[in-house]
N, CA, C and O of each residue as an XYZ file, in Angstrom:
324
protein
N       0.089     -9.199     29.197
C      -0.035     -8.860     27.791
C      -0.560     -7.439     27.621
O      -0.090     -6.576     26.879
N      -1.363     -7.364     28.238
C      -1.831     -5.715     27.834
C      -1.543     -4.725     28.595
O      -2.028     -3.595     28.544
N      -0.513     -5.248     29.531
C       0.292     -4.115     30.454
C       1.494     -3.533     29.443
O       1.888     -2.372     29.340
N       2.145     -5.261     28.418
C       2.772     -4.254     27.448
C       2.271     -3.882     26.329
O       2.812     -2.924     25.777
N       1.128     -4.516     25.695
C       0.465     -3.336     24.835
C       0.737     -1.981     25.092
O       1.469     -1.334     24.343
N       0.018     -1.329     26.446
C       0.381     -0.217     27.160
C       1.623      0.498     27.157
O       1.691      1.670     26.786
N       2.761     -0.271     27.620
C       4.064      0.128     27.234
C       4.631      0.253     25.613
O       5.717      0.782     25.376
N       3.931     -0.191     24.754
C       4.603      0.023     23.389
C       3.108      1.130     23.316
O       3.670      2.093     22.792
N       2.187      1.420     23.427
C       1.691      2.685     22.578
C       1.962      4.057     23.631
O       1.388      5.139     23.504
N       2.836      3.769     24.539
C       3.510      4.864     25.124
C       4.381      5.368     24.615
O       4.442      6.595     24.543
N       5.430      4.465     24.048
C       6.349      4.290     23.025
C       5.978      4.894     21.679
O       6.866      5.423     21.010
N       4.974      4.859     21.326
C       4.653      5.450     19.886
C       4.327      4.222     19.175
O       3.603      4.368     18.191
N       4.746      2.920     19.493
C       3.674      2.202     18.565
C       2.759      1.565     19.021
O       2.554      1.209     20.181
N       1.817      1.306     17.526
C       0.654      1.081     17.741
C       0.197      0.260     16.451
O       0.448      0.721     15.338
N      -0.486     -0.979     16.600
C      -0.720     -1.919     16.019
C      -1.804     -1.139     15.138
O      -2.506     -0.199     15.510
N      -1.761     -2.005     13.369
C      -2.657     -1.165     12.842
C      -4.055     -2.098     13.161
O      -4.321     -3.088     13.842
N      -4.924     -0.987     12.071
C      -6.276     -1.666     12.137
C      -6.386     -2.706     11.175
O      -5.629     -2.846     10.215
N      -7.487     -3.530     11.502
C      -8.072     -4.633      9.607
C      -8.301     -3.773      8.619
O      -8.505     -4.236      7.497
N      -8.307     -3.068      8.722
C      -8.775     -2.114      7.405
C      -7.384     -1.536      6.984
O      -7.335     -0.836      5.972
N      -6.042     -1.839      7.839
C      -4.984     -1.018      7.395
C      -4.666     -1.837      6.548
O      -4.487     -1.532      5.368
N      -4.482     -3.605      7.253
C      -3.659     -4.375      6.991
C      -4.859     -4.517      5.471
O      -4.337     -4.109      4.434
N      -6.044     -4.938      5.349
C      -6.374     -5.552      4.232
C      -6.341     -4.363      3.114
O      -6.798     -4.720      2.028
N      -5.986     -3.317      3.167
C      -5.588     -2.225      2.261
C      -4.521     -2.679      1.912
O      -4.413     -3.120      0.767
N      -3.295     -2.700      2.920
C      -2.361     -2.881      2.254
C      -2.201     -4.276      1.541
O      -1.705     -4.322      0.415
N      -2.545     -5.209      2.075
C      -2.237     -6.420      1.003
C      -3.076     -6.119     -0.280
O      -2.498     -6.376     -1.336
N      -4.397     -5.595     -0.368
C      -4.861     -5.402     -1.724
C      -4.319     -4.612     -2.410
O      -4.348     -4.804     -3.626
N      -3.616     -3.414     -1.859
C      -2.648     -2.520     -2.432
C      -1.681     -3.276     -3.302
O      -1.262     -3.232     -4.459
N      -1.490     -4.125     -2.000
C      -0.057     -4.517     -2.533
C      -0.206     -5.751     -3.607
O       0.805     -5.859     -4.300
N      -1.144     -6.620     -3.876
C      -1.580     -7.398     -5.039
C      -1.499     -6.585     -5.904
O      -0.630     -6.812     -6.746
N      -2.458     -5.142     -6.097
C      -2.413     -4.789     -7.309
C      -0.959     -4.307     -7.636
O      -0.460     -4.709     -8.687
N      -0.388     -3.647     -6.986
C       0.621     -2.917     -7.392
C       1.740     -4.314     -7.724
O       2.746     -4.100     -8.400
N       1.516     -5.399     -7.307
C       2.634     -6.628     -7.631
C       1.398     -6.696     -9.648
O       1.696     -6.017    -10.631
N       1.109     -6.933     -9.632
C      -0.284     -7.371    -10.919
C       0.380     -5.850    -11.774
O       1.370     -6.111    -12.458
N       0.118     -4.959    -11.787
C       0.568     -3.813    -12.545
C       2.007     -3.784    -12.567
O       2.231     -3.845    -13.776
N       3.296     -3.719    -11.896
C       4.297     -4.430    -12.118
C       4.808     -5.277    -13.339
O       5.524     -4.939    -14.281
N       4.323     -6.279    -13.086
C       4.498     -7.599    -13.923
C       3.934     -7.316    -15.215
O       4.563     -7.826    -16.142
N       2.886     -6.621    -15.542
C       2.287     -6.468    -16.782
C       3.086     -5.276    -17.512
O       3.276     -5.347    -18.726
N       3.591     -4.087    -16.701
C       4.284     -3.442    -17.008
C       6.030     -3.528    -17.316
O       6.716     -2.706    -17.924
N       6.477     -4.880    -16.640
C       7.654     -5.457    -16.995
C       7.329     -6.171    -18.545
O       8.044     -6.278    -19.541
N       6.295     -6.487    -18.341
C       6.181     -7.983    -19.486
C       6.194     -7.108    -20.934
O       6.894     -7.396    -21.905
N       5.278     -5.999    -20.848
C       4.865     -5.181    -22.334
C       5.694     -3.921    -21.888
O       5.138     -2.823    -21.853
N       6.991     -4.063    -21.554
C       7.838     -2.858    -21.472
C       7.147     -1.562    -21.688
O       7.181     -0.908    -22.730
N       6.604     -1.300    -20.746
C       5.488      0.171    -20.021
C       6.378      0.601    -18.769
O       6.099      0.136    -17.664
N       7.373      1.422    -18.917
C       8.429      1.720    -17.432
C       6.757      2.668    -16.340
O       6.520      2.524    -15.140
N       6.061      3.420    -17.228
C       4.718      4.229    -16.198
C       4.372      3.068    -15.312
O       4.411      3.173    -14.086
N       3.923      1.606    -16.129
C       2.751      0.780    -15.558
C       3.838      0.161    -14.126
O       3.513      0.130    -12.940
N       5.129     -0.267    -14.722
C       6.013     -1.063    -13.889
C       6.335     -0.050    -12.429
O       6.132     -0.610    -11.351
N       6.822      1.400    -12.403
C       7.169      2.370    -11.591
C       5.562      2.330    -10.984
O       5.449      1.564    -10.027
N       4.632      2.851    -11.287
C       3.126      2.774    -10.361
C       3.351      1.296     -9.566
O       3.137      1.225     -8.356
N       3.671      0.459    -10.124
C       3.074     -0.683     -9.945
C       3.885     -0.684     -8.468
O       3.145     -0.890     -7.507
N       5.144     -0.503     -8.198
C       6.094     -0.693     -7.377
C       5.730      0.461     -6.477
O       5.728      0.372     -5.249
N       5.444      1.470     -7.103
C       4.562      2.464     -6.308
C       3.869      2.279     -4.778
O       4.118      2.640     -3.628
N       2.595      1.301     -5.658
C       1.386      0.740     -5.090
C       1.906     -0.280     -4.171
O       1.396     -0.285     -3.050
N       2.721     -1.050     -4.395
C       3.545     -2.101     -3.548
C       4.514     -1.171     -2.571
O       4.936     -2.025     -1.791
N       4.855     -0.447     -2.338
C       5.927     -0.168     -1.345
C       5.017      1.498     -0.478
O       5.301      2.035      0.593
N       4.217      1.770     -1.226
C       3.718      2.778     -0.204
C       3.276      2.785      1.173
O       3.332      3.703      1.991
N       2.740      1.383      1.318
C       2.077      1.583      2.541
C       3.360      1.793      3.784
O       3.201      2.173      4.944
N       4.573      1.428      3.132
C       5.557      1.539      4.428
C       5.458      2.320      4.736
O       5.452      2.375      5.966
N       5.293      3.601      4.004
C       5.818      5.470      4.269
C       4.185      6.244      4.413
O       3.991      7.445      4.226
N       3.048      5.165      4.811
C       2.220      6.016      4.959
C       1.094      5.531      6.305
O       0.238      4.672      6.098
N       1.244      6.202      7.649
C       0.089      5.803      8.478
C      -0.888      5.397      8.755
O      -1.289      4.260      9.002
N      -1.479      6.658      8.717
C      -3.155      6.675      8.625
C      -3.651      5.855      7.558
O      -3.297      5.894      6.380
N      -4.638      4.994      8.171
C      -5.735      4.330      7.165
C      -6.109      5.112      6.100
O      -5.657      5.009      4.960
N      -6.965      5.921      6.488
C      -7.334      6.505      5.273
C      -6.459      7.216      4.382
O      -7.052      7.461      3.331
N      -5.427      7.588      4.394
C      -4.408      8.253      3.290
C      -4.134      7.366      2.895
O      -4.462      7.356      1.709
N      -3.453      6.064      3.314
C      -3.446      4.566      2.953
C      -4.603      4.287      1.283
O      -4.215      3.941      0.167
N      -5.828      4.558      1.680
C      -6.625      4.171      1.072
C      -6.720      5.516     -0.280
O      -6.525      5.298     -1.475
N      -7.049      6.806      0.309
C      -6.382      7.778     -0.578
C      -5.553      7.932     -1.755
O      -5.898      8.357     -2.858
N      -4.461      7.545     -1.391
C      -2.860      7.403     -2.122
C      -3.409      5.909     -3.070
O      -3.520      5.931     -4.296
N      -3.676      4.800     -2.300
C      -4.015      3.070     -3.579
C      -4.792      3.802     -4.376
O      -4.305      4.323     -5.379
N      -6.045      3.945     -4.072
C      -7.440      4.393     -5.101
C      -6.727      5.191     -6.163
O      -6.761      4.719     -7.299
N      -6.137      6.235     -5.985
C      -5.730      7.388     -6.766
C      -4.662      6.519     -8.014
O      -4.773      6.329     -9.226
N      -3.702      6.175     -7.047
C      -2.655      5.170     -7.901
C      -3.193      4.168     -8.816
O      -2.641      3.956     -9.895
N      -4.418      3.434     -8.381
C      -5.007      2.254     -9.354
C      -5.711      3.141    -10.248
O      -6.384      2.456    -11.018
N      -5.813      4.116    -10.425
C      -6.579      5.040    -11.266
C      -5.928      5.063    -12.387
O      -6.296      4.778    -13.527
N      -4.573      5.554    -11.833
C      -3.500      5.871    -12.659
C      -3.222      4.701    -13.539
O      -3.140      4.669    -14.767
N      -3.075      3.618    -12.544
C      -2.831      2.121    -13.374
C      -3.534      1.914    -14.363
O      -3.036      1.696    -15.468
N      -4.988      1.949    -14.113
C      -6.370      1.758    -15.265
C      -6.058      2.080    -16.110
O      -5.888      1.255    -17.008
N      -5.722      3.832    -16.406
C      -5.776      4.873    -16.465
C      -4.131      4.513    -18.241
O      -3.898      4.955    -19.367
N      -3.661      3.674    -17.444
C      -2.424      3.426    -18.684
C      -1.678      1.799    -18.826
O      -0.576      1.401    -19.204
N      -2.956      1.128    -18.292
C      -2.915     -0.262    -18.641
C      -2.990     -0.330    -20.299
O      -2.973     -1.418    -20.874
């Protein structure tokens, strides 16, 4: 097992951290929650963030930009809920 661990972060991947994964699912709650509220009271800002917040973490690495990019975005959400 950890001979191929070894072989896949030679490879370039690399398993994230708890802090990636529980970012992204809280990310991704809110941004599903802002979505739906923004479908429901036809707000295209709240619905586009919302989908935002839900699909970023694919296109973004690092933990902390991860966390960076949500915070900023739920701001935005607050911000025009």
């Amino acid at each position: 097992m950890e001979n191929e661990l070894k072989q896949l972060e030679s490879l370039g991947l690399v398993l994230p951290t708890p802090a990636y994964l529980l970012g992204a699912i809280l990310f991704g709650i809110a941004g599903y929650v802002a979505w739906r509220r923004g479908r429901k009271m036809n707000n295209p800002m709240l619905k586009w963030t919302g989908l935002a917040l839900m699909l970023y973490p694919y296109a973004v690495a690092q933990t902390w930009l991860l966390f960076v990019f949500g915070i900023a975005l739920c701001f935005w959400v607050y911000w025009n809920w």
